[in-house]
ZADO-579426 format. One line per field, with one value per atom (N, C-alpha, C): residue number from 0; x negated, y negated, z; chain; atom name. Coordinates in nm, 3 decimals, m for minus. Example, Ala and Ser with C-alpha at 12.3 -4.5 7.8 and 13.67 -1.06 7.14 Angstrom:
2
seq: 0_0_0_1_1_1;
east: m1.319_m1.230_m1.320_m1.285_m1.367_m1.290;
north: 0.569_0.450_0.330_0.225_0.106_m0.003;
up: 0.780_0.780_0.780_0.708_0.714_0.787;
mol: A_A_A_A_A_A;
atom: N_CA_C_N_CA_C;
***
This chain:
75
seq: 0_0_0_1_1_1_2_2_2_3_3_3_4_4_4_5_5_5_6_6_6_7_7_7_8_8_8_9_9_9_10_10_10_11_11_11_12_12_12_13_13_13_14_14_14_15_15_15_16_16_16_17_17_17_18_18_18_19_19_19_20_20_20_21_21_21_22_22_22_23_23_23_24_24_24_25_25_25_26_26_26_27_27_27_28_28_28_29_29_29_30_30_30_31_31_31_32_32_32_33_33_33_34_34_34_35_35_35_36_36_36_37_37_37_38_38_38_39_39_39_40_40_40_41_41_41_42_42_42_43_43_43_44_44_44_45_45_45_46_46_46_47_47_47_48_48_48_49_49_49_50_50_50_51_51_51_52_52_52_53_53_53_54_54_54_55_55_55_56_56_56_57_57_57_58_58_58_59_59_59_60_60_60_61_61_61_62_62_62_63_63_63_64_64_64_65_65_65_66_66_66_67_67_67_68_68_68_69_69_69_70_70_70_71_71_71_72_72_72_73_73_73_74_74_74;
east: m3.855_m3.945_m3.922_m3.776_m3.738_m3.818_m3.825_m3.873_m3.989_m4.095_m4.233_m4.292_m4.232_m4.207_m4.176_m4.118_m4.045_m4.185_m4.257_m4.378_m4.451_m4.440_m4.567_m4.510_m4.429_m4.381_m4.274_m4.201_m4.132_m4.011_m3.941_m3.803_m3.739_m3.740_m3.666_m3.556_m3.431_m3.322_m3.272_m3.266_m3.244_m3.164_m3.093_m3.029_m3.120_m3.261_m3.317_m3.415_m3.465_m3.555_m3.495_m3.393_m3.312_m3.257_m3.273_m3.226_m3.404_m3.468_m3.628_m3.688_m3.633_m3.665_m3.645_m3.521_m3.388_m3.474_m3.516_m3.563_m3.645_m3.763_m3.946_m3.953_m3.851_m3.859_m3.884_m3.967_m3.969_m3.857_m3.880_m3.765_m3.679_m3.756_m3.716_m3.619_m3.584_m3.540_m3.401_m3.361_m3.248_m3.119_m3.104_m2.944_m2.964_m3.076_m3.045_m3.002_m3.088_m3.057_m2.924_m2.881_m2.751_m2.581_m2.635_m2.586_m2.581_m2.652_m2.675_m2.614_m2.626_m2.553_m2.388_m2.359_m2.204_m2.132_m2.241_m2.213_m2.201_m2.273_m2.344_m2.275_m2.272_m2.274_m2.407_m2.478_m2.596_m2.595_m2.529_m2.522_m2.546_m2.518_m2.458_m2.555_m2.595_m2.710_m2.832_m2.895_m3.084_m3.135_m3.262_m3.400_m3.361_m3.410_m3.445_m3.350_m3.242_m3.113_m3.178_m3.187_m3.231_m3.311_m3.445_m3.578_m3.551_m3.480_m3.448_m3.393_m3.274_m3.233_m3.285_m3.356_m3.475_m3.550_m3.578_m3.682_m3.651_m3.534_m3.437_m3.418_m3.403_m3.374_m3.519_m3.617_m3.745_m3.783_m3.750_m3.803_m3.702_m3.597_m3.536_m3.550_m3.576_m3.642_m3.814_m3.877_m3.988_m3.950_m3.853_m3.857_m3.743_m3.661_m3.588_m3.709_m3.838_m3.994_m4.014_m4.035_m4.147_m4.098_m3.940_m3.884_m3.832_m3.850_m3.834_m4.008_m4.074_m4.192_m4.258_m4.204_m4.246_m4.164_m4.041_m4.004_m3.993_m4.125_m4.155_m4.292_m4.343_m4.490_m4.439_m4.355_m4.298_m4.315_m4.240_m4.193_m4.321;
north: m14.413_m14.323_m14.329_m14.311_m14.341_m14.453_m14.592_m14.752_m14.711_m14.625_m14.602_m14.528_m14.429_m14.309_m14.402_m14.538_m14.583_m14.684_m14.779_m14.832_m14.732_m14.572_m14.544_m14.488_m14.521_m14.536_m14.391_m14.317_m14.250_m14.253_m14.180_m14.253_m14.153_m14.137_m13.987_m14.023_m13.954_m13.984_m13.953_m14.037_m14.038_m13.916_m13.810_m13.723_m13.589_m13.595_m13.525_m13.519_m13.605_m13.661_m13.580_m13.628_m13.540_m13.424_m13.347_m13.242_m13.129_m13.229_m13.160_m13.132_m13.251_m13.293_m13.224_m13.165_m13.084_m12.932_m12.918_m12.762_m12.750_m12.858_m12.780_m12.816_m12.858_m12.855_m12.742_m12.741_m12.635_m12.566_m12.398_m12.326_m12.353_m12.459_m12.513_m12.576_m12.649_m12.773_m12.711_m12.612_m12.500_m12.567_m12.594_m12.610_m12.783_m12.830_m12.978_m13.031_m12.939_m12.934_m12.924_m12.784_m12.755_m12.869_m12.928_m13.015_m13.151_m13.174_m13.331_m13.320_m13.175_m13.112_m13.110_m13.101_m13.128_m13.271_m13.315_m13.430_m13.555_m13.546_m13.632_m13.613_m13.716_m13.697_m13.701_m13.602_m13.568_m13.605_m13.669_m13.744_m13.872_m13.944_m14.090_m14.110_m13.970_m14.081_m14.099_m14.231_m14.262_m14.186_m14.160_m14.052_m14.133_m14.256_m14.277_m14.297_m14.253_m14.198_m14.061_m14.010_m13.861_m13.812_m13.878_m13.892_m13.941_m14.058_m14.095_m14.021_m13.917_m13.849_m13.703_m13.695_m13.581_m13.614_m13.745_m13.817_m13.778_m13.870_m13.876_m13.743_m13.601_m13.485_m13.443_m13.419_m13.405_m13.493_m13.558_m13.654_m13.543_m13.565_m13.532_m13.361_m13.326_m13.175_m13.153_m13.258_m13.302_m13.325_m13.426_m13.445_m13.350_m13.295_m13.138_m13.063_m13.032_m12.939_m12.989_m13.125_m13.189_m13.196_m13.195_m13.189_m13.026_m12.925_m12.801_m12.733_m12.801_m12.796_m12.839_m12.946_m13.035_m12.960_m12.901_m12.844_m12.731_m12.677_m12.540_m12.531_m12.619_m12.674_m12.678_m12.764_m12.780_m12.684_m12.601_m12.436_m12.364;
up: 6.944_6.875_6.725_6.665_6.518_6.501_6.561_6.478_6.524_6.583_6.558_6.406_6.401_6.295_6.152_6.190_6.050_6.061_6.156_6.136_6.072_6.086_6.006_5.864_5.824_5.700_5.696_5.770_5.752_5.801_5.823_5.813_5.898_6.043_6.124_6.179_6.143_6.215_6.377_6.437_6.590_6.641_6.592_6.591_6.588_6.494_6.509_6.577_6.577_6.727_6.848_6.836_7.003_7.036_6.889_6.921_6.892_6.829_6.839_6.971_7.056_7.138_7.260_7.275_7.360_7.346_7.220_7.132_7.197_7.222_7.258_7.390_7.472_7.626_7.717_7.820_7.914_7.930_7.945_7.979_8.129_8.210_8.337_8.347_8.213_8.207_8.085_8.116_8.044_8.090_8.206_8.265_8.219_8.243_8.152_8.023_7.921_7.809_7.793_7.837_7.797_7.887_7.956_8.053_7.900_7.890_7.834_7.686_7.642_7.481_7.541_7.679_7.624_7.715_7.767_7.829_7.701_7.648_7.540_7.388_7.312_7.193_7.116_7.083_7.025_6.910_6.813_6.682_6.711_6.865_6.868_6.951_7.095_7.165_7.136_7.231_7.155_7.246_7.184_7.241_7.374_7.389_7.479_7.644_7.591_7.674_7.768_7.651_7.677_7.754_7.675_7.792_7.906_7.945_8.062_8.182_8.080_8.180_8.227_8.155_8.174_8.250_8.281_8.406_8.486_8.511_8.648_8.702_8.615_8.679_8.733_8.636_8.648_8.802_8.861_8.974_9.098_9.029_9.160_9.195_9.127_9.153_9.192_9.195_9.222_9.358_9.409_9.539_9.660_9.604_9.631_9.670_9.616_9.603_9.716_9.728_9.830_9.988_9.966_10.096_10.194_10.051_10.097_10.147_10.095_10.109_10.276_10.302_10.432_10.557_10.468_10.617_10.650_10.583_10.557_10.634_10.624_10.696_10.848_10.884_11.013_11.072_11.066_11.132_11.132;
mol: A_A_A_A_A_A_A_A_A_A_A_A_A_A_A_A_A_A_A_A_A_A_A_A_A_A_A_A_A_A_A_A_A_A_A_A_A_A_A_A_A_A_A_A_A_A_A_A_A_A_A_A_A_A_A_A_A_A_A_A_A_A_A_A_A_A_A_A_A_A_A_A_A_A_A_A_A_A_A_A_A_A_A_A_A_A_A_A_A_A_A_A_A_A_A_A_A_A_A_A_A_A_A_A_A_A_A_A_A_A_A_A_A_A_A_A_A_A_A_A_A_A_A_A_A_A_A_A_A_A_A_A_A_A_A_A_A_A_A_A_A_A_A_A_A_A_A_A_A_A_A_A_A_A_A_A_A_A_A_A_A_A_A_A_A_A_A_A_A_A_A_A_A_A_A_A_A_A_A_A_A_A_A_A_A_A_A_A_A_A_A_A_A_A_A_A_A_A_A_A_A_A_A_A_A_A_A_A_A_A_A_A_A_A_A_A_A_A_A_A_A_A_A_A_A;
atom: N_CA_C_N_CA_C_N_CA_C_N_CA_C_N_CA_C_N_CA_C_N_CA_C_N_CA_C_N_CA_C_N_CA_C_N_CA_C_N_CA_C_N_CA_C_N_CA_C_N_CA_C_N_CA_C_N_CA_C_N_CA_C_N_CA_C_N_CA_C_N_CA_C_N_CA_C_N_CA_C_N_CA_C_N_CA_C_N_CA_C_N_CA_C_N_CA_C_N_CA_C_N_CA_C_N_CA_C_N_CA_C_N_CA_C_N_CA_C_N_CA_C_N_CA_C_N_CA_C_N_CA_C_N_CA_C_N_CA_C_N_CA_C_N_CA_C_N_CA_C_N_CA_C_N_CA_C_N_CA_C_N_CA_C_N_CA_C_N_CA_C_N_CA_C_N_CA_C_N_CA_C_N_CA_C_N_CA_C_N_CA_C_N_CA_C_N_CA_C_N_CA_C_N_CA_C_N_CA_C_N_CA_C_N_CA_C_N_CA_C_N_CA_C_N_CA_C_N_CA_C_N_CA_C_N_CA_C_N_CA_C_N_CA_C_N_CA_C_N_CA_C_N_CA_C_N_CA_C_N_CA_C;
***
């Protein structure tokens, strides 16, 4: 995201990117944030660390939904 931001002629440091980033997230996504702020070095890691692991949780609580869901239908 920084070497997009720097194609359009500005210059954002990867540090703030991720902690902008961490800031305007769903209130859902609270125990992640605060999970990845002390897992992580937030000076050192890339966005795209971040985002990633925001996926990966985001999916698996997607499919936690889908399976409490199916066997809720069952019954």
């Amino acid at each position: 995201m920084s070497s997009k931001a720097a194609s359009l002629g500005s210059i954002i440091e990867e540090q703030r990117i991720v902690k902008k980033f961490l800031s305007g997230l769903p209130r859902r996504f609270i125990h992640m944030v605060a999970s990845v702020g002390q897992l992580v070095d937030l000076k050192t890691v890339a966005f795209d660390d971040v985002v990633g692991r925001i996926k990966a949780y985001e999916e698996r609580i997607k499919d936690e939904e889908l399976q409490s869901d199916n066997q809720g239908n069952k019954m």
